[in-house]
C-alpha positions in Angstrom: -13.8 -7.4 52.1 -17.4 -8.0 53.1 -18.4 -11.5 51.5 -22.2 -10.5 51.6 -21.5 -8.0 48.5 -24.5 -10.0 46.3 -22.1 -8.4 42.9 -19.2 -9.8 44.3 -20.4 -13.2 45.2 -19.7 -16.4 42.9 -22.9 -17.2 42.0 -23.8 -14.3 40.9 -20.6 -13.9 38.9 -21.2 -17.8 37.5 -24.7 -16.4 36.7 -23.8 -13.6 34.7 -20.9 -15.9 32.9 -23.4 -18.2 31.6 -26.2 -15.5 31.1 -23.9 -13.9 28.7 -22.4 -16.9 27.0 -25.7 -18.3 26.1 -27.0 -14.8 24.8 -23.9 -13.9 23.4 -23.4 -18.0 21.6 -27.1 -17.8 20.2 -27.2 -13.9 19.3 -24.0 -14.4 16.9 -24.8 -17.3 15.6 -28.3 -15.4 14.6 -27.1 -12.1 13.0 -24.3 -14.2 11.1 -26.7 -16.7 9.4 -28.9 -13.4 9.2 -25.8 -11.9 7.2 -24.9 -14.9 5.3 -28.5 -15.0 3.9 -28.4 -11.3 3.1 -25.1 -11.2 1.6 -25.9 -14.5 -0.6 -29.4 -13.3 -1.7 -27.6 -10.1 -2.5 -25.1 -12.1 -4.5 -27.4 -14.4 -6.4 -30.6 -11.3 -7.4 -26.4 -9.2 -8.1 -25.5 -12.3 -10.5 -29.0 -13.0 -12.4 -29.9 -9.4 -12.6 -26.5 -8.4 -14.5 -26.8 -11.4 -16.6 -30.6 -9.9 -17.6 -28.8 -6.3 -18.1 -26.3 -7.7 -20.3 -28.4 -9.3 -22.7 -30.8 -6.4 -23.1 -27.8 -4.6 -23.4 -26.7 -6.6 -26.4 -30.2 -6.5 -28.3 -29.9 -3.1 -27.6 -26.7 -2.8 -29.1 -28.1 -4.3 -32.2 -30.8 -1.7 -32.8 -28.1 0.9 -32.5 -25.8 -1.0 -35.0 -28.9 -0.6 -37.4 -29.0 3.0 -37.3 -25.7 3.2 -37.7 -25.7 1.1 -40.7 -28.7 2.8 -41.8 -26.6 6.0 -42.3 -23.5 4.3 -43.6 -25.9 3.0 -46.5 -26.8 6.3 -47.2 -22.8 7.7 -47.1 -22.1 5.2 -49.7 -25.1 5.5 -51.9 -23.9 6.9 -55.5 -27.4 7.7 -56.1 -27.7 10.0 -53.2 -24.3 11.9 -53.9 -25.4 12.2 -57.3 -28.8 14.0 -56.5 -26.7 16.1 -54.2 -24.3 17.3 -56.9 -27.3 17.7 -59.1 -28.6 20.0 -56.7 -25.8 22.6 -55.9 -24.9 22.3 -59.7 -27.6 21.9 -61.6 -28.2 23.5 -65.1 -31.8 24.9 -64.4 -33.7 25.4 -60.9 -36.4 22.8 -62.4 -33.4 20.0 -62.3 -32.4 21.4 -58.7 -36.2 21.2 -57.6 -36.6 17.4 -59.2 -33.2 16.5 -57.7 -34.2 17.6 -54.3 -37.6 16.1 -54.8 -35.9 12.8 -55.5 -33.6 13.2 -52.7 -36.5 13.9 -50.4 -38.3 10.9 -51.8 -35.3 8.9 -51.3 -35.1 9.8 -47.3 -39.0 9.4 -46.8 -38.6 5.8 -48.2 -35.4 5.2 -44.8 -38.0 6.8 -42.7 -40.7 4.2 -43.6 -38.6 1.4 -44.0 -37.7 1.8 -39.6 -41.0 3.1 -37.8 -39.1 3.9 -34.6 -36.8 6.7 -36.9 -39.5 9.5 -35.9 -37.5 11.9 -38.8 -34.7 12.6 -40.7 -32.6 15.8 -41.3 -30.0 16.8 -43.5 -28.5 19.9 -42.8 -26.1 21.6 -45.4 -22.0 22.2 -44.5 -19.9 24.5 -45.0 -20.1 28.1 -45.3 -20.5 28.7 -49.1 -23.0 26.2 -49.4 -26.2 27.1 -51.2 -27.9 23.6 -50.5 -31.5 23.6 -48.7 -32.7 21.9 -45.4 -34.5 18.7 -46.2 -36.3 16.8 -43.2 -39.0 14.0 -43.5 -41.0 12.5 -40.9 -41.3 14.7 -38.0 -38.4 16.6 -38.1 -39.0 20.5 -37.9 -37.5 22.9 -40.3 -37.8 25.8 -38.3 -34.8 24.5 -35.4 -32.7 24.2 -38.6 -30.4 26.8 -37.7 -30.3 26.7 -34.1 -29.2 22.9 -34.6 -26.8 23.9 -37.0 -25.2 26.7 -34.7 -25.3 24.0 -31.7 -21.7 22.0 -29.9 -22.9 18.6 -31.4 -23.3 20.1 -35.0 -19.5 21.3 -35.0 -18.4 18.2 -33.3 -20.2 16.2 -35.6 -18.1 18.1 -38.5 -14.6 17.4 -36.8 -15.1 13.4 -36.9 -15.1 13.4 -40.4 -18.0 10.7 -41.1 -17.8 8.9 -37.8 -21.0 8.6 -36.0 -22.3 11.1 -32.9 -24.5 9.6 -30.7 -27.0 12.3 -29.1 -28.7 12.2 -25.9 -32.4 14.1 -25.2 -31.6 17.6 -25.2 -33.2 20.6 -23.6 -36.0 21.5 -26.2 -35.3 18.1 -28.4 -33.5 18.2 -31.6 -36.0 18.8 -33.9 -39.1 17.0 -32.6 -42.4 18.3 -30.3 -40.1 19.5 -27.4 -42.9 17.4 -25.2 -41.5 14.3 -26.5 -37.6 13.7 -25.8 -35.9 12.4 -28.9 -32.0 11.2 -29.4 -30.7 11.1 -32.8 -27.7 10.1 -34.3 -25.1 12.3 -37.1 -22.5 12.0 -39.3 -21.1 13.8 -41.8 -21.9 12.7 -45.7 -18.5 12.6 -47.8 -18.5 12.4 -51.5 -16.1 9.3 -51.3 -15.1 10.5 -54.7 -14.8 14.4 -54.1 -14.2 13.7 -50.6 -16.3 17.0 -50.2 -19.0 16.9 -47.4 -22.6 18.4 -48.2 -25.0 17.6 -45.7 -25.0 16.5 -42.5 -27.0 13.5 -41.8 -29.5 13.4 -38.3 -31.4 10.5 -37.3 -34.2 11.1 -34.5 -35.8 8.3 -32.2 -38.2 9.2 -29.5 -36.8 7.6 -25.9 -40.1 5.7 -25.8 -38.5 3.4 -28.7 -35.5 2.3 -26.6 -37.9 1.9 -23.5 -40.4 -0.7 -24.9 -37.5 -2.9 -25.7 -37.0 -4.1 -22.6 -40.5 -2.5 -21.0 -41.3 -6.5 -20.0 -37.9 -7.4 -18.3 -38.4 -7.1 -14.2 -35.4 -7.5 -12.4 -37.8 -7.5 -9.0 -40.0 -5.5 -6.9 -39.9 -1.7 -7.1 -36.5 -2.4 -9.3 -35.9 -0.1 -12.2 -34.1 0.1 -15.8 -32.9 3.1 -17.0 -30.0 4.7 -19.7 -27.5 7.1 -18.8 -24.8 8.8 -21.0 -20.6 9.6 -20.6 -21.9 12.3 -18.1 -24.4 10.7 -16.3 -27.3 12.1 -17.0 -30.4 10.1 -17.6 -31.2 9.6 -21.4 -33.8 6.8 -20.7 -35.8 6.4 -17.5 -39.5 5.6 -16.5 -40.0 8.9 -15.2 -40.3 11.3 -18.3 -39.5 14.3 -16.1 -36.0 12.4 -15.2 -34.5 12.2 -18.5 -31.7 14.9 -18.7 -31.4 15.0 -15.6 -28.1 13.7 -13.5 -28.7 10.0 -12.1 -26.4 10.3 -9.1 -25.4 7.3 -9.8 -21.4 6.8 -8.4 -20.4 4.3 -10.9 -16.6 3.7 -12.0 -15.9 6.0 -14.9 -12.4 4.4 -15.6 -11.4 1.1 -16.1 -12.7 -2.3 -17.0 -15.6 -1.7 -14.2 -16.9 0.8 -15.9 -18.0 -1.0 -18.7 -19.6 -3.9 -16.8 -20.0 -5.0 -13.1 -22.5 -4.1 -9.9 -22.1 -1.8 -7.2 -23.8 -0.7 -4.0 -24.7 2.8 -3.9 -27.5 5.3 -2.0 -30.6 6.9 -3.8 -31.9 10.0 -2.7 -35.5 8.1 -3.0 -34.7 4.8 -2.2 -32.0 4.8 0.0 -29.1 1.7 -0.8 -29.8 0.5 -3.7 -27.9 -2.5 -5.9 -26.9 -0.7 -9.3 -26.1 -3.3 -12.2 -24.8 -2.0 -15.7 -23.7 -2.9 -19.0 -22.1 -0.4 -21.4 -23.1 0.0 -25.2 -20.6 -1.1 -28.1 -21.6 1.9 -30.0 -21.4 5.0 -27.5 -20.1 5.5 -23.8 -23.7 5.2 -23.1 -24.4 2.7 -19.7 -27.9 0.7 -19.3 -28.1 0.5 -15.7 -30.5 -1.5 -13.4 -31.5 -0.4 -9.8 -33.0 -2.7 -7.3 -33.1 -1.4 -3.8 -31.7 -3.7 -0.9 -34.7 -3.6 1.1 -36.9 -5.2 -1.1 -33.8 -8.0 -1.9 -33.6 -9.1 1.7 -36.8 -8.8 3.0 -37.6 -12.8 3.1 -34.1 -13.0 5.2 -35.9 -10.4 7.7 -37.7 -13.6 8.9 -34.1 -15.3 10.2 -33.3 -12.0 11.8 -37.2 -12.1 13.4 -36.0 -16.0 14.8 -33.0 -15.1 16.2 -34.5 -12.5 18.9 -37.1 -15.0 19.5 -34.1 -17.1 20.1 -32.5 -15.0 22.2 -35.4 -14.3 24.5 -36.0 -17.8 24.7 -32.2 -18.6 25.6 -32.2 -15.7 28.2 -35.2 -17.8 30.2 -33.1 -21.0 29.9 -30.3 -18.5 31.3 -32.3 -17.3 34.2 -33.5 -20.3 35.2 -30.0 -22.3 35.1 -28.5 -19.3 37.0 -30.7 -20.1 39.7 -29.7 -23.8 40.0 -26.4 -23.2 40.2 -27.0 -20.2 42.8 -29.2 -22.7 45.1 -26.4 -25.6 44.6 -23.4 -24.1 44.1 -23.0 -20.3 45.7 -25.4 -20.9 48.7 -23.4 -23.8 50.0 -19.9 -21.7 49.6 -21.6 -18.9 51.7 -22.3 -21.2 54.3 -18.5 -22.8 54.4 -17.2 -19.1 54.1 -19.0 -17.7 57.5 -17.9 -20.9 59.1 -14.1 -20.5 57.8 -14.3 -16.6 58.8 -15.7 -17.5 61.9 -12.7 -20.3 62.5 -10.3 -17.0 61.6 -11.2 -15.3 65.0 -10.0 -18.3 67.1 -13.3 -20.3 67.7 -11.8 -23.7 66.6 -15.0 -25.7 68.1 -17.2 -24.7 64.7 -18.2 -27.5 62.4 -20.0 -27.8 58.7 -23.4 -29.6 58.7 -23.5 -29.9 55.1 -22.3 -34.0 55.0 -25.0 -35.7 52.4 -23.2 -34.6 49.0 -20.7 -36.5 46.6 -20.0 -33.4 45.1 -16.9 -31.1 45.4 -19.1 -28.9 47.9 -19.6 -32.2 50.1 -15.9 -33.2 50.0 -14.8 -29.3 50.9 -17.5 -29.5 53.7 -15.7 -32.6 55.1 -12.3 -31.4 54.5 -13.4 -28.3 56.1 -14.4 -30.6 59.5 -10.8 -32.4 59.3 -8.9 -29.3 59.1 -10.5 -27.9 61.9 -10.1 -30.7 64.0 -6.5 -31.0 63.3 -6.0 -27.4 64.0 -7.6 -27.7 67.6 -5.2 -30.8 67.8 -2.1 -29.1 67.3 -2.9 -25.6 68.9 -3.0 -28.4 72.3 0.1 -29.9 71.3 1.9 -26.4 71.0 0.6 -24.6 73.8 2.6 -27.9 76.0 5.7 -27.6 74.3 5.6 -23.8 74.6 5.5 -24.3 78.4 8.7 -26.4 78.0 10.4 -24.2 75.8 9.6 -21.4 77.8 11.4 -22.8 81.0 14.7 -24.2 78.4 15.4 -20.9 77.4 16.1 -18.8 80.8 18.9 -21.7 81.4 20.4 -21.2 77.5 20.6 -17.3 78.5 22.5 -17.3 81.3 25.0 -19.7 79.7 25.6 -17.8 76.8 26.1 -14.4 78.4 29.4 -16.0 80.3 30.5 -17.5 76.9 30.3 -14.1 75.3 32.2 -12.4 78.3 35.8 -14.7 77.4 35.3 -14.9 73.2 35.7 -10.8 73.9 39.2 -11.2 74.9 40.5 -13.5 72.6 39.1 -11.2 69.9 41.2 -8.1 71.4 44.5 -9.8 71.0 44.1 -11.2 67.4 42.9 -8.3 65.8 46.3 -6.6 66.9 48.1 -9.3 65.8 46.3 -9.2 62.0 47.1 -5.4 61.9 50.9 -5.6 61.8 50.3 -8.4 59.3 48.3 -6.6 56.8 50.6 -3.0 56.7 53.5 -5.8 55.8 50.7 -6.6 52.8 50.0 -3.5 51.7 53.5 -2.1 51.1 54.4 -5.2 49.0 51.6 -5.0 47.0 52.2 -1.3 46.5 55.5 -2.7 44.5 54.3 -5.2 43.1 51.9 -2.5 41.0 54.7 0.1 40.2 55.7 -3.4 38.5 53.0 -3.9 36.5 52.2 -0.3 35.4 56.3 -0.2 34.2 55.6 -3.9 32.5 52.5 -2.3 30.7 53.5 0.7 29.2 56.7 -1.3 28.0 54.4 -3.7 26.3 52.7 -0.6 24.4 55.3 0.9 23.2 56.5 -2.9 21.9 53.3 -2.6 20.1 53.0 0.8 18.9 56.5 0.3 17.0 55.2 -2.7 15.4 52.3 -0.7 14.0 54.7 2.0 12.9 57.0 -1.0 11.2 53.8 -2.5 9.6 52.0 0.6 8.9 55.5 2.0 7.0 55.6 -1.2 5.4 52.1 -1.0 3.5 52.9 3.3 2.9 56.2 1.3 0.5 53.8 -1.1 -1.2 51.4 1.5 -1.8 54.0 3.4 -3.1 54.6 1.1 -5.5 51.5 0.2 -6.4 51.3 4.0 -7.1 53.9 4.0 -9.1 52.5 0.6 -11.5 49.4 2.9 -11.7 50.6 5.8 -12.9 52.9 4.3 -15.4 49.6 2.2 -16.7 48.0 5.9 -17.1 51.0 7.3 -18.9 50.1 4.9 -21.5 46.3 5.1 -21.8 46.6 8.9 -21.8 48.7 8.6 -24.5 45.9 6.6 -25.9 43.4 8.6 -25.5 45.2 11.4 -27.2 45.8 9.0 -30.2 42.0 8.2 -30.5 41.2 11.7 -30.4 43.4 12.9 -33.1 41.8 10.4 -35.0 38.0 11.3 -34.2 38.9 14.9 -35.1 39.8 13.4 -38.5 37.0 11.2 -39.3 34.6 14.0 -38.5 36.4 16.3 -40.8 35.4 13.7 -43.3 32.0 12.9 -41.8 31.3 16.8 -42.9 32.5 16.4 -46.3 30.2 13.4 -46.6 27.3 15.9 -45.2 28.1 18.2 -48.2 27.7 15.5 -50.9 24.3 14.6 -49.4 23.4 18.6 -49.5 24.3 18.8 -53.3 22.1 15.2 -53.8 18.8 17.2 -52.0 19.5 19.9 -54.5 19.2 17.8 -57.3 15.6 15.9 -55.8 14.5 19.4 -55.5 14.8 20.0 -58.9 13.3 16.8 -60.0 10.3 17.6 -57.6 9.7 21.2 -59.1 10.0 19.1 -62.8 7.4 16.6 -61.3 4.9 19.5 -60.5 5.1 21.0 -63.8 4.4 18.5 -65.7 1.3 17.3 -63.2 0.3 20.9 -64.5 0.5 20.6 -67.8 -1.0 16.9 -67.6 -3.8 18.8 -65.9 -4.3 21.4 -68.3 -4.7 18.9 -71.2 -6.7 16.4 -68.7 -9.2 19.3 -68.6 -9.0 20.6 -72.5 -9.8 16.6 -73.1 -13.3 17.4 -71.0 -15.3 14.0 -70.3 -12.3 11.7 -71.5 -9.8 13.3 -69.9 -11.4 13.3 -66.1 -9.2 10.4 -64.9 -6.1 11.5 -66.3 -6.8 14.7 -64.3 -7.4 12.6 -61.1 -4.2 10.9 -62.1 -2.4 14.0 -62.7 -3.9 15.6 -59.4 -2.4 12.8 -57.5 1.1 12.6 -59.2 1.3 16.7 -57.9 -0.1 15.4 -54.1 2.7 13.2 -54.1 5.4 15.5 -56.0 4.4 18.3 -53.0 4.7 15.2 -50.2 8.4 14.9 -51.8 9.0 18.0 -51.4 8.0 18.6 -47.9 10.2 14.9 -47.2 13.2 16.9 -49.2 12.7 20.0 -47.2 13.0 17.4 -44.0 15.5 15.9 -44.5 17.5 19.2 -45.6 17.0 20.8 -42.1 17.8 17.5 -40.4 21.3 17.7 -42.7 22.0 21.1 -41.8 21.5 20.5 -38.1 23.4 17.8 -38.3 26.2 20.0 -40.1 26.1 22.3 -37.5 26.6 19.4 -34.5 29.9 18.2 -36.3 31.2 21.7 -36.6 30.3 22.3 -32.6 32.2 18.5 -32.3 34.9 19.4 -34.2 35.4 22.9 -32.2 34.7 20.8 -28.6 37.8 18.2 -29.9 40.3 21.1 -30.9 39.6 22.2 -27.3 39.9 18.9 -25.7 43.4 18.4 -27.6 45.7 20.7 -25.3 43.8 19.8 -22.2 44.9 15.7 -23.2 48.7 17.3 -23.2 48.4 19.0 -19.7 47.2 15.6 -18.0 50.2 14.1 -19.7 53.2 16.5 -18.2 50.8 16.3 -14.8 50.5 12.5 -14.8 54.9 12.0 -15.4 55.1 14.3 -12.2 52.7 12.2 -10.2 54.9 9.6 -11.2 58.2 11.1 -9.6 56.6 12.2 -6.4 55.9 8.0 -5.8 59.1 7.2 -6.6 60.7 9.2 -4.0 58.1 8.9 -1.4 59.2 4.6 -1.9 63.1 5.4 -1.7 62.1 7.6 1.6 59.9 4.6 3.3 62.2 2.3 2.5 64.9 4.3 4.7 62.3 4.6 7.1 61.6 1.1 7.9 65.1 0.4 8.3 65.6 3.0 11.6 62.2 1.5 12.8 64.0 -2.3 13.2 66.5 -1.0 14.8 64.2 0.8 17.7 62.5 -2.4 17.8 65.3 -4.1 19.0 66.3 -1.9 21.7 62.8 -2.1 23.1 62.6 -5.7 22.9 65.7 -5.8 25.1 64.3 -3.5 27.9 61.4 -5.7 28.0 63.2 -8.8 28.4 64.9 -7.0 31.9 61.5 -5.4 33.3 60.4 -9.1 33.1 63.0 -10.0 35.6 61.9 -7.3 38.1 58.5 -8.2 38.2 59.3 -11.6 38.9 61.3 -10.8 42.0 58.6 -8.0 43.4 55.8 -10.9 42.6 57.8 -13.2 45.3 57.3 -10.5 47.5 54.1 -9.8 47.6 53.0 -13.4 47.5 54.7 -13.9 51.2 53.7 -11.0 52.6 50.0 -11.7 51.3 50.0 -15.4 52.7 51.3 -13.6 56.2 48.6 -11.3 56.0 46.2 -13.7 55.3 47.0 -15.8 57.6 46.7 -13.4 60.1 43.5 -12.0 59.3 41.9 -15.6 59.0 43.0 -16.4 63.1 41.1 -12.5 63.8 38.3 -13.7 62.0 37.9 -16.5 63.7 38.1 -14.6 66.9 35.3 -12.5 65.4 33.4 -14.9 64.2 33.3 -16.6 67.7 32.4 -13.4 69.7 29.8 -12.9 67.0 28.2 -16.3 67.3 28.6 -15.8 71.4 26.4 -12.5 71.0 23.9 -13.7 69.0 23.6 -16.9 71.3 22.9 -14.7 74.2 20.0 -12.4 71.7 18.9 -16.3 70.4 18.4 -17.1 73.8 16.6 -13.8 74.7 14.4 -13.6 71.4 13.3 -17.7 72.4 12.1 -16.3 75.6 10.3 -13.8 74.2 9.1 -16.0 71.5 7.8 -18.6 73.9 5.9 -16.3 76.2 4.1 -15.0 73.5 3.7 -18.3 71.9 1.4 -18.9 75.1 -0.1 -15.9 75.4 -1.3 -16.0 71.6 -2.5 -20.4 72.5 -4.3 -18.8 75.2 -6.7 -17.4 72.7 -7.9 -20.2 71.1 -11.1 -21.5 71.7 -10.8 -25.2 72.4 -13.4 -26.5 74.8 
């Protein structure tokens, strides 16, 4: 390892630490009070701009609810029905012309009384209908038929009088195609007749809905804008926009979609925060964009002061790293060479650096005492080595004759211990044919008491078995009972099912009385003419409901029959079921038997199994003996054995400890000359 490695020294390394905790402390703290601003700004303009959408939304909402009402005046107004009957059946084509001149009259006065309806259309229903086109205002005649032959017309039909929103269309409903228009329809029903005529079309140029909230600013370069249930733009301050899609991603399902904010990205203005409010009266969505940039531009100014920060901290950084390099590292570099140079034997070197109360001052001191002590004792043990040296040539030649005479006493024990340990061995050879006889006595003890409890619980199951079946006897006897007796109360169930066939014969009949007299009450309803015209509505309505009871009887008929034809297929499934009951009977009885002799069997069984038992437990009790007497044995020829082996070992043992005298006694020589020659390297003078 090369200490002069400037990466690898300390300083550098505390340098770097601090370098990077400062930058690091002040550069977070920066960017999150940069992001905390952004994201609360966001949150605030989010807040106030939604509460702005929402109530524009909800004066918006009430212009809509004034169309809307607007046309359901005219669905209920008598007057206007009236002119519309006058017109398809009027006596003369001067009372059709003055009806539809009235009628006309009657729309221009809607279209003046609201200057933002631009015109008004009603367009005739129904293919047999002989009624004109009448339009006021700016409405155009001429796109009469191609709005009758469009999707919204036909839709408009199937609601039945509920109100269609439209948004701009390609070419506009019936207005200049340069100005885009959205109208609303419905469908005009004769509450009386309940026949539709016309079909009513309000139109509105976009620039209406626009002014209303032209002043409201929900900030810079922000923008306010209408889109329908598909997205596309029905309002929007570029004219060229409308119709087209927003490419907006806002929730279509749930209670989001209906109100909240979301982030999203514009084509043109990149991210963008996208506030709506949907309509009460359609699935239309008025929807205010504001982009990001222009929301967080006053918190750019934080972002701007934490650089400066940053730079200004990395100076501070800098110029504390250099303090600590001249105070701290410079002074460790010097103790360093001096310890390295203390490391190849030079014990005389010495650290100057003595005027600090720091650490660094008390390691530069400690440093000095350590070195001095080192020279101390490297004198000390380079005199002792000398003496230690000279003790060990005497030790060697003492233990070599020691080791010589522990040799022999070894050679006759060991012979000794042999004969010993053979006597061992064969006794404990006995003593195991002992145990392995004592073992397998002791399983077959316990095998024959698993057979005695096992053939034990086989006789209780038995007649458990035997309890259970019995209980079954009598259930499926039961069982049988009950279904003799469903089979019976069906066969009544479809008697009953008759009588109510016969009763639906005899509504029938009133029903078909019930529509003839409806007709003849008709018939003199209309001979009565003008007095007679609410007995015929009567009449027509005492033959609606005649037919709807006859339909009900016609119901309930099939739902008899099918209900006939269930209880004959349960009445066939129970016949069948009936035999099968008496098979399980028979097969439950013989069940029954084959427990009862499998008990008498166990029984018999059990009883040879005590007697085995007791023969076994016998030979145990004499095996028991045996191994007693074989145990004795072994135990005295072990103790001879053992005692044998422990007087060889302590032969060993001694002629071991002589040998590794005499090596001790070598190895200390060698230790001690090299002891000295290693002393003799130090530097001490």
């Amino acid at each position: 390892m090369n200490w002069t490695n400037p990466f690898k020294s300390v300083g550098i390394k505390l340098f770097i630490a601090i370098f990077a905790s400062i930058l690091a402390c002040v550069l977070t703290v920066g960017l999150l009070a940069y992001s905390e601003a952004k994201s609360l700004v966001e949150k605030k303009v989010s807040e106030a701009s939604l509460q702005t959408i929402t109530q524009v939304a909800d004066n918006l909402d009430i212009i809509f609810k004034t169309y809307e009402d607007l046309s359901l005046q005219i669905l209920i107004d008598k007057d206007f029905h009236t002119l519309v009957s006058d017109m398809s059946s009027g006596e003369d084509d001067f009372a059709r012309f003055e009806a539809s001149r009235k009628l006309n009259d009657k729309m221009q006065a809607y279209t003046l009384g609201n200057s933002t309806i631009k015109g008004i259309m009603l367009l005739p229903v129904g293919e047999n209908n002989s009624l004109p086109v009448l339009t006021t205002g700016g409405s155009q005649m001429s796109r009469a038929k191609a709005l009758m032959e469009s999707e919204w017309f036909k839709q408009s039909v199937e609601l039945n009088g509920k109100v269609l929103w439209l948004a701009p269309q390609e070419g506009g409903l019936s207005l200049d195609s340069s100005t885009p228009t959205f109208g609303i329809s419905r469908l005009l029903k004769d509450s009386v007749s309940s026949q539709a005529s016309y079909l009513l079309l309000f139109e509105m140029e976009v620039n209406s809905l626009k002014e209303r909230y032209a002043e409201v600013v929900l900030g810079d370069d922000s923008q306010i804008s209408i889109i329908d249930q598909a997205g596309n733009y029905v309002v929007h301050g570029d004219p060229a926009l409308i119709r087209q899609a927003s490419g907006l991603p806002l929730p279509t399902e749930g209670s989001e979609a209906k109100h909240g904010s979301k982030k999203v990205d514009t084509s043109d203005r990149g991210e963008a925060l996208a506030v709506y409010q949907g309509f009460e009266s359609m699935d239309w969505r008025l929807v205010g964009t504001i982009p990001v940039n222009e929301l967080v531009k006053d918190a750019n100014s934080i972002r701007t002061l934490t650089w400066i920060t940053v730079a200004a901290a990395a100076v501070l950084a800098i110029g504390i790293g250099g303090i600590i390099i001249v105070t701290i590292a410079k002074p460790l570099v010097q103790i360093c060479s001096l310890m390295m140079e203390g490391a190849r034997g030079n014990l005389t070197v010495r650290s100057t650096i003595r005027k600090r109360q720091d650490e660094i001052g008390t390691l530069s001191t400690s440093f000095n005492e350590m070195m001095e002590q080192i020279t101390a004792l490297a004198l000390q043990t380079t005199r002792s080595a000398e003496q230690v040296l000279s003790t060990a040539s005497d030790l060697t030649d003492a233990s070599r004759k020691t080791s010589a005479s522990a040799k022999e006493i070894a050679v006759a024990t060991e012979e000794i211990a042999n004969g010993a340990t053979s006597l061992a061995v064969e006794a404990e050879k006995g003593n195991e044919l002992t145990g392995h006889i004592n073992e397998q006595m002791q399983q077959v003890i316990e095998a024959n008491s698993e057979m005695v409890e096992s053939a034990s619980k086989v006789e209780n199951a038995s007649k458990q078995g035997t309890t259970y079946m019995s209980s079954l006897i009598q259930k499926t006897a039961a069982t049988e009972q009950m279904t003799r007796s469903m089979v019976e109360k069906v066969d009544a169930l479809k008697e009953s099912t008759g009588s109510i066939v016969k009763i639906l014969d005899v509504l029938n009949s009133l029903t078909k009385q019930t529509n003839i007299l409806s007709l003849n009450a008709t018939i003199e309803a209309a001979r009565a003419g003008a007095a007679g015209k609410g007995f015929m509505v009567v009449a027509d309505e005492i033959r609606k409901l005649a037919d709807q009871s006859r339909q009900s009887i016609d119901v309930v008929a099939k739902i008899t029959e099918k209900i006939r034809s269930e209880i004959d297929e349960t009445v066939h499934v129970l016949s069948d079921a009936y035999p099968l009951f008496q098979e399980q009977i028979h097969s439950v009885k013989e069940a029954n038997e084959i427990f009862v002799s499998v008990q008498e069997q166990m029984s018999q069984f059990a009883h040879r199994l005590d007697g085995v038992t007791s023969s076994v437990s016998r030979l145990d009790e004499s095996q028991a003996v045996m191994a007693e007497a074989m145990t004795n044995v072994s135990a005295v020829a072990e103790e001879a054995s053992a005692t044998s082996e422990e007087v060889a070992s302590l032969s060993s043992e001694q002629l071991s400890i002589s040998e590794n005298l005499v090596e001790l006694s070598e190895k200390l020589d060698a230790v001690s000359r090299g002891l000295s020659e290693s002393l003799s390297r130090f530097k001490i003078e």
